[in-house]
N, C-alpha and C positions, 0 to 999 in steps of 0.2 A: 251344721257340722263344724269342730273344732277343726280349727288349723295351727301347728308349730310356726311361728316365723325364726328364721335361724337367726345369727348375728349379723351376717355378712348380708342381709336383706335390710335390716334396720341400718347399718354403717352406712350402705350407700346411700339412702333415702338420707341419711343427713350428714352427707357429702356434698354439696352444695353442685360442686363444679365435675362429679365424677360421672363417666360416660353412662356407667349403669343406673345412677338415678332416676330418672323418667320412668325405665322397666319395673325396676323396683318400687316405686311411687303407685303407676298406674295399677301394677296387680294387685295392691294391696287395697286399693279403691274397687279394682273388680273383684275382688273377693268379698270385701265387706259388701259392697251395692248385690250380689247375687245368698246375703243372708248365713254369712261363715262365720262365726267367730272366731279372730283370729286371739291366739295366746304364743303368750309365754311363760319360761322357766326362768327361776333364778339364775340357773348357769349363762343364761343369753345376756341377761342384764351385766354380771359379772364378767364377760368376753367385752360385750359392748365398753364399759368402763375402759379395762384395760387397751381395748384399744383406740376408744377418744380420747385418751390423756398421756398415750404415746405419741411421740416429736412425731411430725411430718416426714420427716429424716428417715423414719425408721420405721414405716408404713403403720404411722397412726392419725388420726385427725389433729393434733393436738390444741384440744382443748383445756382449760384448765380445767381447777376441779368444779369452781362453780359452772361452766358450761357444762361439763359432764352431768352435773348436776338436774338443772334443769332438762336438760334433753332424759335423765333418767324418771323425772319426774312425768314427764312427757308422752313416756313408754308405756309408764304404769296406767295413767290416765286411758290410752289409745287403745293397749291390747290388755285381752285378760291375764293376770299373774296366778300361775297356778302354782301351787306350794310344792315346796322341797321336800316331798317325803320321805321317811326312812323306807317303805315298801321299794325306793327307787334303787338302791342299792344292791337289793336283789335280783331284777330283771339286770341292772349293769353284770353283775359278775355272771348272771349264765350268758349273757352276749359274748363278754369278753372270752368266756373260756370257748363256746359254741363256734366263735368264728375266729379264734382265734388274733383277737384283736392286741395292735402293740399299738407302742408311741403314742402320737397325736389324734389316732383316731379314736383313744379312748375317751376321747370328747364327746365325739359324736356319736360311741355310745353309749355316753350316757345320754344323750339328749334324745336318744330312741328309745333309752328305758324309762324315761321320762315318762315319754307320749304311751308305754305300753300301760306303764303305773297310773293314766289318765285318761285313756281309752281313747288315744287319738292316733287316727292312721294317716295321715297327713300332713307335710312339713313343704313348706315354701324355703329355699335354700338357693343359690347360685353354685353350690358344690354339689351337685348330684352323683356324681361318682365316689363322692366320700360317703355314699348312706348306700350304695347299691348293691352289699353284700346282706343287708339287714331283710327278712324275708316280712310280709305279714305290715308294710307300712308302702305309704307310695310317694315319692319325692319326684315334687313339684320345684320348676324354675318361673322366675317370671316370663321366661318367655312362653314357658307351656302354657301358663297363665292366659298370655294377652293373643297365642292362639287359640284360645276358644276351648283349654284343656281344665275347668273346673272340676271341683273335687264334687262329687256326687253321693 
C-alpha cells in the first residue's frame, strides 16, 4: 500500500535536534518494515526546499543550497516520486470549490488531489486537522503510527 509523507514529516526527520524527530524517524521505519511504500509529490519536495533554505530565524532549517541539495537528493532516493500530473489539477479544483477551501489550505489540497490522481488514500502528516475536511483519504500521525495504527 502507498503512503503520502507530507513535508512537515520529512523536515523533522532532518531536524537533527527537533523533539518530533524520533516519532517521525521511527514511523517511517514501521511503515516501510510492515511492506508500504511510502511516496512523494513534487509539491512536498518543493515545501521541503523552501523551508531548509529558510534562516533558523524564521522557522527554517537553514541550510544552504548545496545541503538542501543533497538532503533533496536523498528524498528522491528514499521515497517514491510520483509525477506532477496535469489530471491533478482537476481533482484540486473540485476540492477547492466542494469544501470550500481558502488560503493556505489550498496546499493541502492539492496534495489530496494528488493522492486521488494516484490512488492513494493514505498520508502520514503531523497536521491532521489540516486534511480532516477531505472525505474518502485517512490521515495518519506518527504517533498513530508507533500506536500500532497501520494503514491496511
Amino acid at each position: 500500500m502507498k503512503v503520502l509523507v507530507d513535508t512537515n514529516v520529512l523536515l523533522r526527520i532532518a531536524q537533527a535536534g527537533h523533539p518530533h524527530r524520533p516519532a517521525a524517524a521511527e514511523a517511517v521505519v514501521q511503515l516501510i518494515a510492515a511492506d508500504h511504500e511510502l511516496c512523494v509529490v513534487p509539491q512536498v519536495l518543493y515545501e521541503f526546499w523552501v523551508s531548509a533554505t529558510r534562516p533558523e530565524p524564521v522557522n527554517g532549517l537553514g541550510m544552504d543550497c548545496a545541503a538542501a541539495e543533497r538532503s533533496l537528493d536523498e528524498l528522491v532516493r528514499e521515497f517514491r516520486l510520483l509525477r506532477d500530473e496535469r489530471g491533478v489539477y482537476g481533482f484540486w479544483r473540485s476540492l477547492i470549490a466542494a469544501h470550500q477551501v481558502q488560503g493556505k489550505l489550498a496546499h493541502d489540497a492539492r496534495l489530496v488531489a494528488a493522492m486521488q490522481r494516484h490512488g492513494l488514500n493514505d498520508i502520514l502528516t503531523f497536521n491532521k486537522p489540516d486534511f480532516a475536511r477531505f472525505t474518502g483519504i485517512r490521515v495518519l500521525t506518527p504517533a498513530d503510527i508507533l500506536s500500532g495504527q497501520l494503514p491496511t
